[in-house]
N, C-alpha and C positions, 0 to 999 in steps of 0.2 A: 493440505499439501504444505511443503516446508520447502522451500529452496537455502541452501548454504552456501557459502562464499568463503574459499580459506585463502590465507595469502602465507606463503612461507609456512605451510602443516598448523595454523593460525584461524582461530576461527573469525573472520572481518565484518562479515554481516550474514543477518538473515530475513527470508521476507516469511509469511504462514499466515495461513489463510485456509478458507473451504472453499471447495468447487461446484458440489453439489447443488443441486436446485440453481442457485441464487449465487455465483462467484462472489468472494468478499474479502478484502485482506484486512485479516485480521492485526498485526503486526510486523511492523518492519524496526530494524537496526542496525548502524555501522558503528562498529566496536572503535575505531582507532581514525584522527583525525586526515588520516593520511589519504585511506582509503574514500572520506565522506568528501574530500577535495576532487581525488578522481573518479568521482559521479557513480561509486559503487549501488549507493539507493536508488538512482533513475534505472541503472543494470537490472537488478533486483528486480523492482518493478517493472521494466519489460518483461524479464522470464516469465514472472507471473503472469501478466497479461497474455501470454503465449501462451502457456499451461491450460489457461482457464479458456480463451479458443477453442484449442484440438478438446478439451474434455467437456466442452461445454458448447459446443457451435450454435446452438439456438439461440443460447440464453442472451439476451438484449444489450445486457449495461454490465460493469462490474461495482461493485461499491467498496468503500472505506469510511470508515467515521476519524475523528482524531479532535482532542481535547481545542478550544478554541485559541489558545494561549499560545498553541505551539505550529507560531508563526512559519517558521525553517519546512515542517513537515507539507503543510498547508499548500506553502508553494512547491516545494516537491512533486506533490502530487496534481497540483494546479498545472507544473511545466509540461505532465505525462497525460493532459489530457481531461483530468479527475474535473467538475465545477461541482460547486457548494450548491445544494438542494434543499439547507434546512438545516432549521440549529435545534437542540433541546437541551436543559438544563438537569443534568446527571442528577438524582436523588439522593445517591450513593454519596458519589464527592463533592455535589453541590458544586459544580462547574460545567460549564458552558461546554457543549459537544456540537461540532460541523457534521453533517451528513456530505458524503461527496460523492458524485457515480461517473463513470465513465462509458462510453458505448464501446459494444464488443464485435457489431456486426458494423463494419465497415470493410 
């Protein structure tokens, strides 16, 4: 699932992710500084989390990963709830990756 964000026929952000099985977002974005000042990514992130609810009612937790380094996101998702589960070291990029989940049955 993809949620979009436009501001002025603009496209501002987006969050995407899967639902199925296992909720998970897979990435999120806010294109323009204006938007990331008025909390467009915490918005984002709700809808998602709402999404993944209604289509998902059993499923436990939701998850995200996000590169270690990128501090900004970390808390983002730390403010919405997310806590850090576990780190692994990417093979690919050879950089440090957070595991984070959040619970979805409250």
């Amino acid at each position: 699932m993809t949620v979009v964000a436009k501001k002025q026929d603009k496209i501002a952000g987006l969050i995407s992710g899967t639902l199925p099985i296992q909720p998970r977002i897979m990435f999120l974005t806010v294109t323009d500084e204006q938007s990331a000042r008025e909390g467009l990514g915490a918005t984002l992130i709700d809808q998602f989390v709402q999404a993944a609810k209604k289509q998902q009612p059993k499923a436990p937790f939701i998850l995200h990963n996000e590169f270690a380094e990128n501090y900004n996101a970390i808390g983002l998702f730390s403010m919405k709830g997310f806590t850090i589960t576990g780190f692994i070291r990417d093979s690919i990029t050879n950089r440090d990756v957070v595991f984070m989940k959040r619970p979805l049955l409250t």
